[in-house]
mmCIF file as gemmi writes it, N, C-alpha and C atoms, coordinates in Angstrom:
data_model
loop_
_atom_site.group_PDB
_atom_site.id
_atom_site.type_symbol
_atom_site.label_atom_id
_atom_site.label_alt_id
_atom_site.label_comp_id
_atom_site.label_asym_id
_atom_site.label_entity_id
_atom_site.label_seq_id
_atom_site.pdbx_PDB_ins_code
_atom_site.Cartn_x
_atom_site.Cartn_y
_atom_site.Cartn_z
_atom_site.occupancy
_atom_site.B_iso_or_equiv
_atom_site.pdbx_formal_charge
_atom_site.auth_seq_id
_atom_site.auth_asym_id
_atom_site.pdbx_PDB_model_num
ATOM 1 N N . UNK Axp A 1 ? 15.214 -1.455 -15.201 1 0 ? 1 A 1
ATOM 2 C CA . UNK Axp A 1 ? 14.187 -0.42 -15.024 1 0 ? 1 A 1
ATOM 3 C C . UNK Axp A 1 ? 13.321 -0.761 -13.816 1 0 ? 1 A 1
ATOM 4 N N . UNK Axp A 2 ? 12.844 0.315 -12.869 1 0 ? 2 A 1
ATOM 5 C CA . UNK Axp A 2 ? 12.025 -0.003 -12.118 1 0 ? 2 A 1
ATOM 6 C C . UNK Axp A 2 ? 10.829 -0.218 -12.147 1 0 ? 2 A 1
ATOM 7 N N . UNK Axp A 3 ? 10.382 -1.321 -11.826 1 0 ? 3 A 1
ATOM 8 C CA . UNK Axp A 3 ? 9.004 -1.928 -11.512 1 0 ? 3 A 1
ATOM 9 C C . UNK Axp A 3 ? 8.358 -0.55 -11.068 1 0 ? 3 A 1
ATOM 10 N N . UNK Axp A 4 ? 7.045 0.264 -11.458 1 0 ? 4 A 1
ATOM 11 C CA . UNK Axp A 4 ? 6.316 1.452 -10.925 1 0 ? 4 A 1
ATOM 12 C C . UNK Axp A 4 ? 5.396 0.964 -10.235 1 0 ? 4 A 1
ATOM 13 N N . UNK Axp A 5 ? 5.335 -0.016 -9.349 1 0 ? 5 A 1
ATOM 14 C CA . UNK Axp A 5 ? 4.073 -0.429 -8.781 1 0 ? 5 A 1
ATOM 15 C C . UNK Axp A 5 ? 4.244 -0.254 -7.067 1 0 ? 5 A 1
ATOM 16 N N . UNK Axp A 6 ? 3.088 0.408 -6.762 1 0 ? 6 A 1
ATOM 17 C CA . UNK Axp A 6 ? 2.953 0.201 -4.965 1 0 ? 6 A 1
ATOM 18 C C . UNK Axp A 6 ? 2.052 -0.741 -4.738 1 0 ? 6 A 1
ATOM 19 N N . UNK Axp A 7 ? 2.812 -2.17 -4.058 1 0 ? 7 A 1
ATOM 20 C CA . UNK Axp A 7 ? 2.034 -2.716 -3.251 1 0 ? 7 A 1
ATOM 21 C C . UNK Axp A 7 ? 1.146 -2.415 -2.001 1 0 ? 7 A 1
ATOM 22 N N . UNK Axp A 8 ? -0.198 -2.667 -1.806 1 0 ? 8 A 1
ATOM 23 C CA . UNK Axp A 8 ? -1.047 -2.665 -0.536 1 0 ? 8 A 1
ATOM 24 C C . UNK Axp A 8 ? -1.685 -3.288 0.004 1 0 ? 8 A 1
ATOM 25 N N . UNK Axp A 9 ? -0.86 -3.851 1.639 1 0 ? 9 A 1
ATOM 26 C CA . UNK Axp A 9 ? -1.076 -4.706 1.951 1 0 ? 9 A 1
ATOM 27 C C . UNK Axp A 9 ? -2.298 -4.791 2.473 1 0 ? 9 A 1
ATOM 28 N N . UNK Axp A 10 ? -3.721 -5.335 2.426 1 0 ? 10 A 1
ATOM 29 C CA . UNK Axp A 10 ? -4.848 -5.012 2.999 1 0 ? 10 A 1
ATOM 30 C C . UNK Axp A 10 ? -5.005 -6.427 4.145 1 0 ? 10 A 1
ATOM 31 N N . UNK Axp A 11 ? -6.587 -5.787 4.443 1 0 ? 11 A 1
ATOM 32 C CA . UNK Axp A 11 ? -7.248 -7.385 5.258 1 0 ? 11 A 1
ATOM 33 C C . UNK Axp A 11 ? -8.791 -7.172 4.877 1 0 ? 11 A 1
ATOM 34 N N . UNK Axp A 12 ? -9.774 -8.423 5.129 1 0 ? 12 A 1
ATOM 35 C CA . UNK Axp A 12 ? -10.971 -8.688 4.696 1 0 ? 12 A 1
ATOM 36 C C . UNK Axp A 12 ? -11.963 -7.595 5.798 1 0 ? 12 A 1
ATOM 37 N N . UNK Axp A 13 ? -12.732 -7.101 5.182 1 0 ? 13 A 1
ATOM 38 C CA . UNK Axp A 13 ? -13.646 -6.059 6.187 1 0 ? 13 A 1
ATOM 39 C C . UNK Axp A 13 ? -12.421 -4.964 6.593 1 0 ? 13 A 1
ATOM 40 N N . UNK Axp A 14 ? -11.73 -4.161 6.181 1 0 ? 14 A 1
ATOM 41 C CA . UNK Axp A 14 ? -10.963 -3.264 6.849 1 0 ? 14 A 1
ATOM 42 C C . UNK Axp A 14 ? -11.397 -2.058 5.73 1 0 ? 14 A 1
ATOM 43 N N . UNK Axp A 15 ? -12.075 -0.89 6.618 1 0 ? 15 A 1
ATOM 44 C CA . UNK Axp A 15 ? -12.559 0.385 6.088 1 0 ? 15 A 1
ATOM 45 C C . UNK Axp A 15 ? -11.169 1.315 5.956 1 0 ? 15 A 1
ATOM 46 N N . UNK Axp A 16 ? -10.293 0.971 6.853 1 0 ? 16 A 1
ATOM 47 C CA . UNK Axp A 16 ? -8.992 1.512 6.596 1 0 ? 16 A 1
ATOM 48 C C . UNK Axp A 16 ? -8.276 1.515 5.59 1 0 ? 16 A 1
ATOM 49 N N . UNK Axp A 17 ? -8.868 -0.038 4.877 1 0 ? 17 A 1
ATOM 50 C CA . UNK Axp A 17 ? -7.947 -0.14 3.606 1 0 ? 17 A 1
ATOM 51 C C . UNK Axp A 17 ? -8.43 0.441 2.994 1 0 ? 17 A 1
ATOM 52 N N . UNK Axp A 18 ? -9.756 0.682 2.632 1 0 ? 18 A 1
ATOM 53 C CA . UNK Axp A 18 ? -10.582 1.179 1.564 1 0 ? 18 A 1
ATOM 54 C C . UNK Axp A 18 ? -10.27 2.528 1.422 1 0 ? 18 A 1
ATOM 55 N N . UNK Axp A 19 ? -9.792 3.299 2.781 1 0 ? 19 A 1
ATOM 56 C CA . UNK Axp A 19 ? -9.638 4.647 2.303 1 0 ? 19 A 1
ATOM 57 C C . UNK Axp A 19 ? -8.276 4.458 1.919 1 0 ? 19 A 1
ATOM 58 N N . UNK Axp A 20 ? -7.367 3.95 2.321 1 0 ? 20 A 1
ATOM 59 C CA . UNK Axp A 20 ? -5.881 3.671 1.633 1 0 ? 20 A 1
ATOM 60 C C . UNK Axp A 20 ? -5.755 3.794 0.785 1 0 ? 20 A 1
ATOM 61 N N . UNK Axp A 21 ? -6.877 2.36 0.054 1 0 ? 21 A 1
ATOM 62 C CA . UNK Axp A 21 ? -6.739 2.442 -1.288 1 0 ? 21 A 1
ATOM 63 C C . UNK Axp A 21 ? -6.885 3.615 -2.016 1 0 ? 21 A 1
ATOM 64 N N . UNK Axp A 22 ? -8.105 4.039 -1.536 1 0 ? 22 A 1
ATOM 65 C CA . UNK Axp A 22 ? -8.512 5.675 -2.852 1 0 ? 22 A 1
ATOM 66 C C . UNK Axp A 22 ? -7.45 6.622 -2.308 1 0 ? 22 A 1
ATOM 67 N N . UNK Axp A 23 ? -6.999 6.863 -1.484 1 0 ? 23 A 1
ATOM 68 C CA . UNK Axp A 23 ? -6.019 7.856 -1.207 1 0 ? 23 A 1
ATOM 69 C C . UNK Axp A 23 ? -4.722 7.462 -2.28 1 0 ? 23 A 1
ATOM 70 N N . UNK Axp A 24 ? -4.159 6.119 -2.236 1 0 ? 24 A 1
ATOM 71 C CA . UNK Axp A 24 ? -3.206 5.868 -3.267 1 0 ? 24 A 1
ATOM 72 C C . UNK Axp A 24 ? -3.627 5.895 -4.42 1 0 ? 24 A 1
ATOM 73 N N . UNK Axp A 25 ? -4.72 6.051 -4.842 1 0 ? 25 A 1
ATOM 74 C CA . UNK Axp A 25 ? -5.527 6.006 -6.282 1 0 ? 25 A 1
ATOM 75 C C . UNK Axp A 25 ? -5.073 7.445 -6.573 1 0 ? 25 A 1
ATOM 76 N N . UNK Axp A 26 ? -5.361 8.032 -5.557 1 0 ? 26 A 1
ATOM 77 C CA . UNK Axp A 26 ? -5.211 9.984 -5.719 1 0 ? 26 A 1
ATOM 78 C C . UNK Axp A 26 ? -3.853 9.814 -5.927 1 0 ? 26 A 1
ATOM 79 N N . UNK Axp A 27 ? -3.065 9.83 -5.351 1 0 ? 27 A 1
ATOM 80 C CA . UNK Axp A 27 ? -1.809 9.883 -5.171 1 0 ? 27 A 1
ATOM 81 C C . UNK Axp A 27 ? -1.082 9.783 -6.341 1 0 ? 27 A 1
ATOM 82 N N . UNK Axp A 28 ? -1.374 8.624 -6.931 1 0 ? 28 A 1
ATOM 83 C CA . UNK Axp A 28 ? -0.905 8.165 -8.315 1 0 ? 28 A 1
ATOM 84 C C . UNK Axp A 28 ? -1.24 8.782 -10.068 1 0 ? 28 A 1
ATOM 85 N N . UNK Axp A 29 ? -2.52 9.785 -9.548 1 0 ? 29 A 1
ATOM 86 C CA . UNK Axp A 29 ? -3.36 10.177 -10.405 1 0 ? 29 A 1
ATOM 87 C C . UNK Axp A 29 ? -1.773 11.408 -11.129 1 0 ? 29 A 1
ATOM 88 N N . UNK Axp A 30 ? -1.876 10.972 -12.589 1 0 ? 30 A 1
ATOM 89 C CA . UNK Axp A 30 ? -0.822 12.025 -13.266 1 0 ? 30 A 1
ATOM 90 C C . UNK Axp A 30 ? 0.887 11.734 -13.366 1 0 ? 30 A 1
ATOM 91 N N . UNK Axp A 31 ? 0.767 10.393 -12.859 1 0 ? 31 A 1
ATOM 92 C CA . UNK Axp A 31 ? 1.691 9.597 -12.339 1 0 ? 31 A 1
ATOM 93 C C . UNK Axp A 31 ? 1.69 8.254 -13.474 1 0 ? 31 A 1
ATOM 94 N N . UNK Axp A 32 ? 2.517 7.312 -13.693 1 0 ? 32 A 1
ATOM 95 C CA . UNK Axp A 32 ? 2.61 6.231 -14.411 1 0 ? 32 A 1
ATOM 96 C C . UNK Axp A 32 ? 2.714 5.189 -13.229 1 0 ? 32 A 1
ATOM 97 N N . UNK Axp A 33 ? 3.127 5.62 -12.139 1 0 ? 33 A 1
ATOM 98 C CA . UNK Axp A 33 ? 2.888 4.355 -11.577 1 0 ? 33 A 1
ATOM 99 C C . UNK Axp A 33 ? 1.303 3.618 -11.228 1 0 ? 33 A 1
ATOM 100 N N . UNK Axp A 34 ? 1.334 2.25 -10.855 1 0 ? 34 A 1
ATOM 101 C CA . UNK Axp A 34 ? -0.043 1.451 -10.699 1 0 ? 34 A 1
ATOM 102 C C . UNK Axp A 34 ? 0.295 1.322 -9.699 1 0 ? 34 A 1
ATOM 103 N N . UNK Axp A 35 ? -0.994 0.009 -8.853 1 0 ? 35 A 1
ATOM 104 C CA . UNK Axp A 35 ? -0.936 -0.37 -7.495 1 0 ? 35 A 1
ATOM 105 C C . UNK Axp A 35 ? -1.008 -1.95 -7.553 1 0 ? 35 A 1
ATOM 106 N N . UNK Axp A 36 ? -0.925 -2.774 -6.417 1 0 ? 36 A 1
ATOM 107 C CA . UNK Axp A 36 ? -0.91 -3.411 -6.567 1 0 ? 36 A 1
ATOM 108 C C . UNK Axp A 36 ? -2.044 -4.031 -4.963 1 0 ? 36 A 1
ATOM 109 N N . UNK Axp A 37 ? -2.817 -4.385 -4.914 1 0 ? 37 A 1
ATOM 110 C CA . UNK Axp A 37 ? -3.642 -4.914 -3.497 1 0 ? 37 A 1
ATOM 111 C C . UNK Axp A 37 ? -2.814 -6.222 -3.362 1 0 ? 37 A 1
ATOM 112 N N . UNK Axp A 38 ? -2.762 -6.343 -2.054 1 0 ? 38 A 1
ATOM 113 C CA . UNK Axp A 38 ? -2.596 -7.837 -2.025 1 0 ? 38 A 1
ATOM 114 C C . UNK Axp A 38 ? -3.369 -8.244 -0.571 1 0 ? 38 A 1
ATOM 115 N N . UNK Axp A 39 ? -4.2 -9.306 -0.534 1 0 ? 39 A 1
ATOM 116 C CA . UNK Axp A 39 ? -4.757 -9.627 0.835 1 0 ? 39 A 1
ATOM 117 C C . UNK Axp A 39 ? -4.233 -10.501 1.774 1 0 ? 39 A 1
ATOM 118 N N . UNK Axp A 40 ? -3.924 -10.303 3 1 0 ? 40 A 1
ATOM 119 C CA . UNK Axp A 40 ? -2.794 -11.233 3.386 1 0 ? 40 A 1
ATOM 120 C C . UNK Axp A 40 ? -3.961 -11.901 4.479 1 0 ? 40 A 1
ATOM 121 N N . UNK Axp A 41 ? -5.165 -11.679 4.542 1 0 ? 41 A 1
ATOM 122 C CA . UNK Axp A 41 ? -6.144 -13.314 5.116 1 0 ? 41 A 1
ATOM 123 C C . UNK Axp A 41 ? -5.436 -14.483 5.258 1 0 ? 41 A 1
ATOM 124 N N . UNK Axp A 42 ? -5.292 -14.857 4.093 1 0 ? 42 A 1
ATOM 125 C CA . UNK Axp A 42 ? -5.25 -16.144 3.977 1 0 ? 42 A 1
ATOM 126 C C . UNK Axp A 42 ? -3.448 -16.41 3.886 1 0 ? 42 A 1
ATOM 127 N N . UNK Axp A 43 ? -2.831 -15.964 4.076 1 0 ? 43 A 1
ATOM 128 C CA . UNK Axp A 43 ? -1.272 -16.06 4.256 1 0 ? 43 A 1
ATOM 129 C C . UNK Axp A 43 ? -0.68 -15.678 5.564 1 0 ? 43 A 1
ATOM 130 N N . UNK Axp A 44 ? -0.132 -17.171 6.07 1 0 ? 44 A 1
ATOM 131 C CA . UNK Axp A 44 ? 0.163 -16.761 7.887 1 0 ? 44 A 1
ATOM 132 C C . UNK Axp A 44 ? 1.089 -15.985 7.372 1 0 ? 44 A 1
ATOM 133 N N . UNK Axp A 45 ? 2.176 -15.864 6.792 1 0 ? 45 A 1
ATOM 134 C CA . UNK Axp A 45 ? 3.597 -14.847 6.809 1 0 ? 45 A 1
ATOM 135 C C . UNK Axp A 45 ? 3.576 -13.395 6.534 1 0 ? 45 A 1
ATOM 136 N N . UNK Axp A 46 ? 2.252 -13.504 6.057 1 0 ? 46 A 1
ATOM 137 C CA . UNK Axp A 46 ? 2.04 -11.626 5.726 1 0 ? 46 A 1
ATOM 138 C C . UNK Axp A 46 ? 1.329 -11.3 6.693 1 0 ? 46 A 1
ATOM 139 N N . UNK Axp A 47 ? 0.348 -12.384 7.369 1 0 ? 47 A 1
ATOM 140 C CA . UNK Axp A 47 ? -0.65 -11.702 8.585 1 0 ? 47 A 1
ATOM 141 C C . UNK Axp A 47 ? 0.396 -11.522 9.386 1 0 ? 47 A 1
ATOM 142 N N . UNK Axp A 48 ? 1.585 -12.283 9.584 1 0 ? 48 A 1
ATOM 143 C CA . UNK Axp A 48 ? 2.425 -12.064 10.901 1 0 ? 48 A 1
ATOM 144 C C . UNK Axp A 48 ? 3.226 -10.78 10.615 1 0 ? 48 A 1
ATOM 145 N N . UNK Axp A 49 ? 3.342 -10.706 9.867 1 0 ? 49 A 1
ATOM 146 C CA . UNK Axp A 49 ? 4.355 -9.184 9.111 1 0 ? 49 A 1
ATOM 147 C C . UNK Axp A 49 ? 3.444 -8.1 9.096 1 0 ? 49 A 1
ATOM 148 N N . UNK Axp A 50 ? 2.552 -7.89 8.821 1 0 ? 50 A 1
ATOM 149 C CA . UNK Axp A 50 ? 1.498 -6.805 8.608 1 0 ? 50 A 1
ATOM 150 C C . UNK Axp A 50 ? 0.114 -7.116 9.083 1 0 ? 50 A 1
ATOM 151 N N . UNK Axp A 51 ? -0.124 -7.788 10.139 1 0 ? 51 A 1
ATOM 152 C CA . UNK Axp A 51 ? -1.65 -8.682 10.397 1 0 ? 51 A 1
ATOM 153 C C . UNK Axp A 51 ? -1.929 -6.692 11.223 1 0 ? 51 A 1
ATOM 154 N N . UNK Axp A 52 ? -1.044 -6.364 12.569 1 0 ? 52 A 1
ATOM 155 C CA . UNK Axp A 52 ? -1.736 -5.125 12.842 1 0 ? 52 A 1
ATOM 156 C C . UNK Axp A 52 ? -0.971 -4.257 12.777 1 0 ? 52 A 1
ATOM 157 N N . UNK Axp A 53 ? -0.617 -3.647 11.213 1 0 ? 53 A 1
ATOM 158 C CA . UNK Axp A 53 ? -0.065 -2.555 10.864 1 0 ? 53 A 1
ATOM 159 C C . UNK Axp A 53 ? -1.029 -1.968 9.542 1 0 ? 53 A 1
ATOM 160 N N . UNK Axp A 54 ? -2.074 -2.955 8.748 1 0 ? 54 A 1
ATOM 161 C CA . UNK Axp A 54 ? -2.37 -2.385 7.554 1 0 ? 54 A 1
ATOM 162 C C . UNK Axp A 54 ? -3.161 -1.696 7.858 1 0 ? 54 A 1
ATOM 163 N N . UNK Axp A 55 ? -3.868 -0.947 6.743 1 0 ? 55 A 1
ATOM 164 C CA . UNK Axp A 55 ? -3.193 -0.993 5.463 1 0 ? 55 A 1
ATOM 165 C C . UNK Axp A 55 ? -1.764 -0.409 5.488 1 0 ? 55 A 1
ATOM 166 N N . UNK Axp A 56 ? -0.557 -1.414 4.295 1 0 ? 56 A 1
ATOM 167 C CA . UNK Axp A 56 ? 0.456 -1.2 4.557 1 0 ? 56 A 1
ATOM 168 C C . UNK Axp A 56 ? 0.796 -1.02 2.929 1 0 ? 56 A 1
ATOM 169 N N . UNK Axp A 57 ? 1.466 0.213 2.541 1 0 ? 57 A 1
ATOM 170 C CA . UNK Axp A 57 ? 1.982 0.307 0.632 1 0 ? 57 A 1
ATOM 171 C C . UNK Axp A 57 ? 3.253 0.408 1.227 1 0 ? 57 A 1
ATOM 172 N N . UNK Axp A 58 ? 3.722 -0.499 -0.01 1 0 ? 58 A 1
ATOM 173 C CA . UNK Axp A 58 ? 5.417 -0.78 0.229 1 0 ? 58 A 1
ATOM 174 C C . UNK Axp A 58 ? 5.604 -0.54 -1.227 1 0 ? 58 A 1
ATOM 175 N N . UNK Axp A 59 ? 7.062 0.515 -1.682 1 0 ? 59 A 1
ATOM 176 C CA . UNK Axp A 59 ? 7.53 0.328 -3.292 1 0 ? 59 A 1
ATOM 177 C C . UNK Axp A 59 ? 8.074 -0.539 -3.406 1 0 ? 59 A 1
ATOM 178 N N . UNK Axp A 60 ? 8.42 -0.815 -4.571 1 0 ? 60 A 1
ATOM 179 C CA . UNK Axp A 60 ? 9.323 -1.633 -5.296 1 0 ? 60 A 1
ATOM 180 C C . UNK Axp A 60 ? 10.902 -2.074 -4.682 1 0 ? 60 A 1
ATOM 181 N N . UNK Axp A 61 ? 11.146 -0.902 -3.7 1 0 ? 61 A 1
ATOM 182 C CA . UNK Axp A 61 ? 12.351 -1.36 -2.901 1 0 ? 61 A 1
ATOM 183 C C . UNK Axp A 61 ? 12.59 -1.631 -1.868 1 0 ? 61 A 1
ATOM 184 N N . UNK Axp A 62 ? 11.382 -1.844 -1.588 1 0 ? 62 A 1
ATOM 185 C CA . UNK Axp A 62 ? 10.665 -2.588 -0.064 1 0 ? 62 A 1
ATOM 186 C C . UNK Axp A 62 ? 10.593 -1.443 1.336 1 0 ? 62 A 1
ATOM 187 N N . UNK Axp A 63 ? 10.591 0.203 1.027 1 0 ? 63 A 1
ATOM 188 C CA . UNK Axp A 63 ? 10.326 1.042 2.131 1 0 ? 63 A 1
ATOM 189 C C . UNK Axp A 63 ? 8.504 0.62 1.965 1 0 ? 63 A 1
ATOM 190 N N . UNK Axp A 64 ? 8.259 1.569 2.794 1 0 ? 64 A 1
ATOM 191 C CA . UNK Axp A 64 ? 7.275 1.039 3.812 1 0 ? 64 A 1
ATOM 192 C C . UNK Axp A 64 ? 6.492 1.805 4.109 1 0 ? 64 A 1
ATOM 193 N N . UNK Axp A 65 ? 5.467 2.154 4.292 1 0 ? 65 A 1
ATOM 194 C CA . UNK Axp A 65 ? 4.856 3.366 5.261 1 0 ? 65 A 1
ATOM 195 C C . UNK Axp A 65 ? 3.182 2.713 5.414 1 0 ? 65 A 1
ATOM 196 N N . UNK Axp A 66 ? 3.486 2.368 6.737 1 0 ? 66 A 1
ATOM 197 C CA . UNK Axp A 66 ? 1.563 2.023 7.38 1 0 ? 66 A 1
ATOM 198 C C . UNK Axp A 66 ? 1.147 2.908 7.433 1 0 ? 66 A 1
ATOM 199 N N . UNK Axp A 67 ? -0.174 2.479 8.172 1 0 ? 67 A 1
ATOM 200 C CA . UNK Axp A 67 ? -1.085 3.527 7.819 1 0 ? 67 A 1
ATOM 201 C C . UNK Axp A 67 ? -1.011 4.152 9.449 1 0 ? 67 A 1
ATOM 202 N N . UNK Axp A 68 ? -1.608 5.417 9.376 1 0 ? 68 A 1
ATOM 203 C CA . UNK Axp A 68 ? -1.84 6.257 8.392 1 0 ? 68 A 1
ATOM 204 C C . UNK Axp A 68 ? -0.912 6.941 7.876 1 0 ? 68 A 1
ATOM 205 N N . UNK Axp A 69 ? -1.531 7.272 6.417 1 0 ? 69 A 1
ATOM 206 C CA . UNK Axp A 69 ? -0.071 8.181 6.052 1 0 ? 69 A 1
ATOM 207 C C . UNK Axp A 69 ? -1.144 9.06 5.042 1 0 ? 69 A 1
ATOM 208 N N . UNK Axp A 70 ? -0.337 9.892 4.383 1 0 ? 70 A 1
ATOM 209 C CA . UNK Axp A 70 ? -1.017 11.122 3.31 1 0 ? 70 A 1
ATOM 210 C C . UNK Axp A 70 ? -0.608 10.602 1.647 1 0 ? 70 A 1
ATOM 211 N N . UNK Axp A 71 ? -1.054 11.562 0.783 1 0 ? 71 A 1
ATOM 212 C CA . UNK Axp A 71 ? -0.896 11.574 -0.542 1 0 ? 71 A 1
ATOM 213 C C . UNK Axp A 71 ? 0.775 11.727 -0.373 1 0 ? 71 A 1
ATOM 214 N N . UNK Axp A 72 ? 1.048 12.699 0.48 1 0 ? 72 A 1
ATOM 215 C CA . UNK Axp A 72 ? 2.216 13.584 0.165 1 0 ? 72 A 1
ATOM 216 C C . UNK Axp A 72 ? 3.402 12.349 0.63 1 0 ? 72 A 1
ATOM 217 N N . UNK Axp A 73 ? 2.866 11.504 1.601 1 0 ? 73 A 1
ATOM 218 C CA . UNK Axp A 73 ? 3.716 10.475 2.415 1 0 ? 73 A 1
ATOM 219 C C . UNK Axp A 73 ? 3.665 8.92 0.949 1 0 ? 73 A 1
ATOM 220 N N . UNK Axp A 74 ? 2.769 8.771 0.268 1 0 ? 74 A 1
ATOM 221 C CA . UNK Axp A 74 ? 3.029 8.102 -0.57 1 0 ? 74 A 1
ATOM 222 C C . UNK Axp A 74 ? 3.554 8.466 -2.182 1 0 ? 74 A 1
ATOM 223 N N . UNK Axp A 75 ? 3.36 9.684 -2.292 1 0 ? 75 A 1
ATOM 224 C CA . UNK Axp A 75 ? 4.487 10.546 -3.44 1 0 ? 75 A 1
ATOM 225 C C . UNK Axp A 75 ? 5.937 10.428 -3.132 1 0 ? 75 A 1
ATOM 226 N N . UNK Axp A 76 ? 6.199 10.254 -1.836 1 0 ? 76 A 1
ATOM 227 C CA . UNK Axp A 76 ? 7.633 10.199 -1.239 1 0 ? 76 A 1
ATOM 228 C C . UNK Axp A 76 ? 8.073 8.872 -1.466 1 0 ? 76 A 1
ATOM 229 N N . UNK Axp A 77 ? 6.838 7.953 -1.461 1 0 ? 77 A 1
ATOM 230 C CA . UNK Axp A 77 ? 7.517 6.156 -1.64 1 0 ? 77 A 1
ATOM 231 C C . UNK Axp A 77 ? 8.112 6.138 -3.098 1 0 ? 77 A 1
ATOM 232 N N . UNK Axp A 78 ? 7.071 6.785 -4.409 1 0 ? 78 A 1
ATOM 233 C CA . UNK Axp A 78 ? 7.549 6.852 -5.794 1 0 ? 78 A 1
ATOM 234 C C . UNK Axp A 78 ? 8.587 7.907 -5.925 1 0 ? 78 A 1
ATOM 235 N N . UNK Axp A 79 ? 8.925 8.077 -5.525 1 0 ? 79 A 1
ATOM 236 C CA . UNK Axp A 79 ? 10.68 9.178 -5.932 1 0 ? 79 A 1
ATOM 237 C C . UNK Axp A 79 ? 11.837 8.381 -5.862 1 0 ? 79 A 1
């Protein structure tokens, strides 16, 4: 069964993420899937992977979509 969770990759002080986040909050609303934050500060391998692309939500099968994107662009990650 699939894991229903979108990871989001954030960083410390980023207003970008913050709207990310509530936009995927919307997104999910009526939905069973959750989210998942993750802060990649303090991890060289995620800052080097996503240091200037976040905020970054990735599903469960590792697609992808930085920012910016829409409700409608993260309804497309859960299908």
């Amino acid at each position: 069964m699939l894991n229903k969770v979108i990871t989001i990759y954030v960083g410390n002080n980023c207003h970008l993420c913050e709207i990310a986040k509530d936009l995927i909050i919307e997104a999910l609303k009526a939905t069973d899937w959750k989210y998942n934050e993750v802060n990649i500060s303090n991890n060289v391998l995620l800052r080097e992977k996503y240091g200037l692309r976040i905020p970054v939500a990735v599903n469960p099968e590792g697609s992808e979509k930085s920012w910016p994107f829409t409700p409608s662009q993260i309804k497309q990650l859960i299908l």
